[in-house]
C-alpha positions as CSV (number, residue, x, y, z in Angstrom):
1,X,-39.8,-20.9,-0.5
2,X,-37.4,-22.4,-3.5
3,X,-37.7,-19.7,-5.8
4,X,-39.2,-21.3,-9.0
5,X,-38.2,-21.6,-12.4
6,X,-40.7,-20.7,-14.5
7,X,-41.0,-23.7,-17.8
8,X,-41.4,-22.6,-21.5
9,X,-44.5,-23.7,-23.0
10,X,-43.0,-26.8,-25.2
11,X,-40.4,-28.0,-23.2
12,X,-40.5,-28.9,-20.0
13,X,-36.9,-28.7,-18.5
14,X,-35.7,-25.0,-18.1
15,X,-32.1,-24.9,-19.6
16,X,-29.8,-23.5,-16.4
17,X,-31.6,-26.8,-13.6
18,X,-31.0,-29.2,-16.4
19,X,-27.9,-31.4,-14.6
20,X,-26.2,-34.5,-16.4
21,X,-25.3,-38.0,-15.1
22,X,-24.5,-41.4,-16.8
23,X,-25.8,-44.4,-15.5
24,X,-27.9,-42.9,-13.0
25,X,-30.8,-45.6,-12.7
26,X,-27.6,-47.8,-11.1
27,X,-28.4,-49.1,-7.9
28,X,-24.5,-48.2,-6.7
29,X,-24.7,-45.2,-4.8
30,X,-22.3,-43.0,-6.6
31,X,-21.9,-40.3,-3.3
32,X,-21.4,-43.2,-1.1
33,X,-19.1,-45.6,-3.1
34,X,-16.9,-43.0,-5.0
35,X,-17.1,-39.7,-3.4
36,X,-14.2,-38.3,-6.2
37,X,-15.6,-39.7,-8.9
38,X,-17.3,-37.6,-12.3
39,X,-21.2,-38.7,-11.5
40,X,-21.0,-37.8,-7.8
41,X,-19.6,-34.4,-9.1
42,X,-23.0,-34.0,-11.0
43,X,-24.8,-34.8,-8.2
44,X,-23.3,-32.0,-5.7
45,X,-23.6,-29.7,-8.8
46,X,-27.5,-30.3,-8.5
47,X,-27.0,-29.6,-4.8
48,X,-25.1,-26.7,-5.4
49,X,-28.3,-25.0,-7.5
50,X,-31.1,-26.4,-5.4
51,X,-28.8,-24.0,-2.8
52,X,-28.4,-21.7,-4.6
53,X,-32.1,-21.7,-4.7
54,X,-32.8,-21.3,-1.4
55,X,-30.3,-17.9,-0.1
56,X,-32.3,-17.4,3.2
57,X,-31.3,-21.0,4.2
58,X,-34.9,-22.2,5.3
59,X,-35.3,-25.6,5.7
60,X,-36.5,-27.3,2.8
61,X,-38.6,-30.2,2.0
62,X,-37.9,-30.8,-1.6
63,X,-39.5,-34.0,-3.6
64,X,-37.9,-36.0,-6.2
65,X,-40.4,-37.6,-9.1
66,X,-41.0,-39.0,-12.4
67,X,-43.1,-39.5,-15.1
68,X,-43.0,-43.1,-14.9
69,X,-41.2,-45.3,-13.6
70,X,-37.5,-47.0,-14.2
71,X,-36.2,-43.3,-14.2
72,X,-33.5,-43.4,-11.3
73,X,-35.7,-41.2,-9.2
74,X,-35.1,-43.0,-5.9
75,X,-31.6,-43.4,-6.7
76,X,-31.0,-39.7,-7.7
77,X,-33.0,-39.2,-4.2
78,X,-30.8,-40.7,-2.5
79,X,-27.6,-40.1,-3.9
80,X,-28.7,-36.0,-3.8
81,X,-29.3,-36.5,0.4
82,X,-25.9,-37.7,0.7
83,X,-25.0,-34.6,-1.2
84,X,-26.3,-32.2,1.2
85,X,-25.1,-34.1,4.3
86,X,-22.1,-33.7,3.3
87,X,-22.6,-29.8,4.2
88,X,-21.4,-28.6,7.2
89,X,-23.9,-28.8,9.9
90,X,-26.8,-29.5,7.8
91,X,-28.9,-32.3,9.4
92,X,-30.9,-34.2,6.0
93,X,-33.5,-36.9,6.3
94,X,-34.6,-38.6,3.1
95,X,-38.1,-40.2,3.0
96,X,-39.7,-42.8,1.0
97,X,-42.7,-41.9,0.5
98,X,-43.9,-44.5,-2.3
99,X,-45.9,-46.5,-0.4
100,X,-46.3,-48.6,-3.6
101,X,-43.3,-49.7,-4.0
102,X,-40.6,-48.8,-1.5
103,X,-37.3,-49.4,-2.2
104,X,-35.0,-46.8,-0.2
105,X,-34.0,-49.7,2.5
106,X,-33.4,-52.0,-0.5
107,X,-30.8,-49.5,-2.0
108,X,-29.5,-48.9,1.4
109,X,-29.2,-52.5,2.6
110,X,-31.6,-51.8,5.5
111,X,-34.0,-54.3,7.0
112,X,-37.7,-52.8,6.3
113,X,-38.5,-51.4,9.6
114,X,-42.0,-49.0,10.8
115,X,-41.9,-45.6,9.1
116,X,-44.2,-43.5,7.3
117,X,-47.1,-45.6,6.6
118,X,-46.8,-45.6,10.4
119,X,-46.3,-42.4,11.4
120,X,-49.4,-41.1,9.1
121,X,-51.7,-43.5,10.6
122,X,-50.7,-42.4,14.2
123,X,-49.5,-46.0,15.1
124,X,-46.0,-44.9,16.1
125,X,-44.4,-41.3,16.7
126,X,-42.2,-39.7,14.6
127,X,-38.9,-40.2,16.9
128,X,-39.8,-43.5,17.0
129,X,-39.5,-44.7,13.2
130,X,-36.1,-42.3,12.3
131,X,-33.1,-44.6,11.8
132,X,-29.8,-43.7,10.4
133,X,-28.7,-44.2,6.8
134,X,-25.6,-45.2,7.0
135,X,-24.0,-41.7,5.9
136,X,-22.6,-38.9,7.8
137,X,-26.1,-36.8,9.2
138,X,-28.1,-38.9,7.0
139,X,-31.2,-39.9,8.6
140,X,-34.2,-42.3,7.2
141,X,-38.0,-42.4,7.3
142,X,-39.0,-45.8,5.5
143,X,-42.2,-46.3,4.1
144,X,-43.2,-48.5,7.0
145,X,-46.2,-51.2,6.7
146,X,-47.6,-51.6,4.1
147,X,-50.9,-50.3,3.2
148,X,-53.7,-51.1,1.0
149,X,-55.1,-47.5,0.2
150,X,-52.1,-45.3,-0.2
151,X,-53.9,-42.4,-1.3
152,X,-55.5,-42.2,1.6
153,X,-53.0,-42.3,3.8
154,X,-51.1,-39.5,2.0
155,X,-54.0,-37.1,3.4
156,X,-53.1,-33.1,3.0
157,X,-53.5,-32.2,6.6
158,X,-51.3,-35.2,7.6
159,X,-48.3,-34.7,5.3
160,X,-48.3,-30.9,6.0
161,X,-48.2,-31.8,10.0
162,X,-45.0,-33.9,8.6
163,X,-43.2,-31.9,6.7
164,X,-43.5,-29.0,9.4
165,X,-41.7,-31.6,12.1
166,X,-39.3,-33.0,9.9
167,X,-38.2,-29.2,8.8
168,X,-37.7,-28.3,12.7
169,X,-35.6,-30.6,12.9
170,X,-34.0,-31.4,9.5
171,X,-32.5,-28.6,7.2
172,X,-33.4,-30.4,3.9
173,X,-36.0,-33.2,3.5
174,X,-36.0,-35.3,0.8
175,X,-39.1,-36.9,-0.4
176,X,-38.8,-40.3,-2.8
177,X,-42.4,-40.4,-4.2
178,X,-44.0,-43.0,-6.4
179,X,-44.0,-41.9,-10.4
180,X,-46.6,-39.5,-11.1
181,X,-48.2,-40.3,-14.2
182,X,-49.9,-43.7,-12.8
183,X,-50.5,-42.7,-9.4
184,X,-51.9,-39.4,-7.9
185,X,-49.2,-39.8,-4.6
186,X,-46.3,-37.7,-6.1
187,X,-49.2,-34.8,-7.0
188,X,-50.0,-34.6,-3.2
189,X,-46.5,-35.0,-2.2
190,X,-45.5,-31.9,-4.4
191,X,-48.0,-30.0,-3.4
192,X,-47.3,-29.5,-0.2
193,X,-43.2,-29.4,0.0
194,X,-41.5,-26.7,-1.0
195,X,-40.0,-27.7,-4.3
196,X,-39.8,-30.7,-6.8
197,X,-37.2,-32.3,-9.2
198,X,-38.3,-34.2,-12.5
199,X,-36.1,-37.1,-13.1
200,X,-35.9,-37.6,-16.7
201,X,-33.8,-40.6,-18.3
202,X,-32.8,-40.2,-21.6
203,X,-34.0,-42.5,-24.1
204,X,-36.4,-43.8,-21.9
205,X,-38.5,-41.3,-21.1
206,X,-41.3,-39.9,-24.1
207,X,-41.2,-36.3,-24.7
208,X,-44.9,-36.9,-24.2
209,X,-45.0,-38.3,-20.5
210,X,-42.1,-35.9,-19.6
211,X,-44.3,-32.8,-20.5
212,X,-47.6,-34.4,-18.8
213,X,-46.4,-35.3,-15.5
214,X,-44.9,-31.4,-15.6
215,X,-48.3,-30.3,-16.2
216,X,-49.7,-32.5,-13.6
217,X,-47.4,-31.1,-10.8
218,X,-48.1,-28.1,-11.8
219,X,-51.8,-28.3,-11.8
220,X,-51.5,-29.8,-8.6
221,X,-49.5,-26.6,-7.2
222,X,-46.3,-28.6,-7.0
223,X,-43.2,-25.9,-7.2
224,X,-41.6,-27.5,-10.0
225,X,-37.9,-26.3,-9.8
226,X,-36.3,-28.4,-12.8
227,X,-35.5,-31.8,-14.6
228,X,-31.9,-33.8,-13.9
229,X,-31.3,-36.3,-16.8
230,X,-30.0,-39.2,-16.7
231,X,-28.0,-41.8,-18.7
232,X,-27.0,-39.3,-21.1
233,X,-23.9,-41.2,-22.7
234,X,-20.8,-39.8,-23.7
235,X,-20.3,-37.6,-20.7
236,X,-18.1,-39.3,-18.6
237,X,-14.7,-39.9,-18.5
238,X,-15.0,-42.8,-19.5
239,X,-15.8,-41.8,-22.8
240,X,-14.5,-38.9,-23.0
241,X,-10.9,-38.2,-21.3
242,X,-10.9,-34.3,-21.2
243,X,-14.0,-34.5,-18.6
244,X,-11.8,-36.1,-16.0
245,X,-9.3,-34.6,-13.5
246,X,-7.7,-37.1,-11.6
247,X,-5.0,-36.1,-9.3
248,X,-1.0,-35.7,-10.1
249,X,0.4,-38.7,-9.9
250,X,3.6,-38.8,-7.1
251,X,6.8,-38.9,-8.8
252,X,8.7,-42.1,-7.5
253,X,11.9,-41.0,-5.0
């Protein structure tokens, strides 16, 4: 297991998982479109720790969440499976799991294809739905049709059947999940994987709904393994020149 981080009692995000990026809700893929740049640094930073986390090298299925939503969640999903596929042989599948309101093969200029919905309902097999992303060992799972009763579909028995075939053959699976504060799908969805991420935009985001949908993960039995902030402003190079580092320029002959 992701070995957790236990939360104080007042704030939700512990200190040493707490990871910064500006402009994070962006639809631009930041690991895709600029690989060098400073906010796909803080991206394989959070890779780096969720790693860090996990020293046996298990595969992993690993959820990423909200409190509500107009976070970045999917796009901090997203942008942090690039991240690990960029590991040596490390095979990643991300999966869009809000069967609400998908958006994964919006962001990834894919057609909306069979997937999860799918899968769950035992209308396809799981080999069947899997497409690539478009990145280097970056696989997909959609969300597939669309379904009136997602709650239902996201059944305990079902997703843990998943996970356990996506983790023999992926070494990190991560899961985009609807916000958890109006819906009870990211509860279920934490509770079985391995570990979650809160995404938390600043400014956006009440300290409030931040420390409720903790507790409801949590109460759920989700592994809650700490926050990454977005749109915190001023940290960038951008705005600030000492955070970049851009290569020596080449002297002209």
């Amino acid at each position: 297991m992701f070995r957790r981080k236990q939360a104080p009692a007042e704030v939700p995000p512990p200190d040493d998982m707490v990871v910064i990026v500006d402009r994070a809700v962006d639809p631009q893929l930041v690991v895709f479109h600029e690989p060098a740049g400073f906010r796909a640094e803080q991206v394989r930073a959070l890779r780096n720790r969720l790693v860090a986390l996990n020293p046996d090298g298990e595969p992993k299925t690993l959820v990423v969440t909200s409190a509500v939503r107009g976070e970045g969640k999917t796009v901090t999903a997203l942008n942090l499976a690039m991240a690990f596929a960029e590991l040596e042989r490390q095979q990643v599948v991300v999966v869009d799991a809000d069967l609400r309101r998908p958006s994964c093969e919006q962001y990834l200029n894919l057609n909306s294809e069979p997937g999860l919905s799918d899968v769950l309902l035992g209308k396809l097999p799981l080999e069947r739905v899997l497409r690539p992303a478009g990145y280097r060992r970056l696989m997909l799972l959609g969300a597939g049709t669309r379904v009136p009763n997602p709650a239902e579909v996201l059944g305990a028995s079902r997703l843990d059947e998943l996970y356990q075939r996506l983790k023999e053959r992926f070494q990190y699976v991560v899961v985009d999940t609807p916000p958890c504060l109006p819906s009870t799908d990211a509860g279920v969805l934490t509770a079985r994987a391995d570990g979650a991420l809160l995404v938390v935009r600043l400014e956006h985001s009440q300290k409030r709904q931040t420390r409720e949908a903790l507790r409801v993960l949590q109460d759920m039995g989700g592994n809650v393994l700490g926050t990454f902030v977005t749109e915190l402003r001023g940290q960038d190079p951008e705005s600030d020149r000492r955070l970049a580092y851009d290569p020596t320029p080449t002297e002209e002959p």
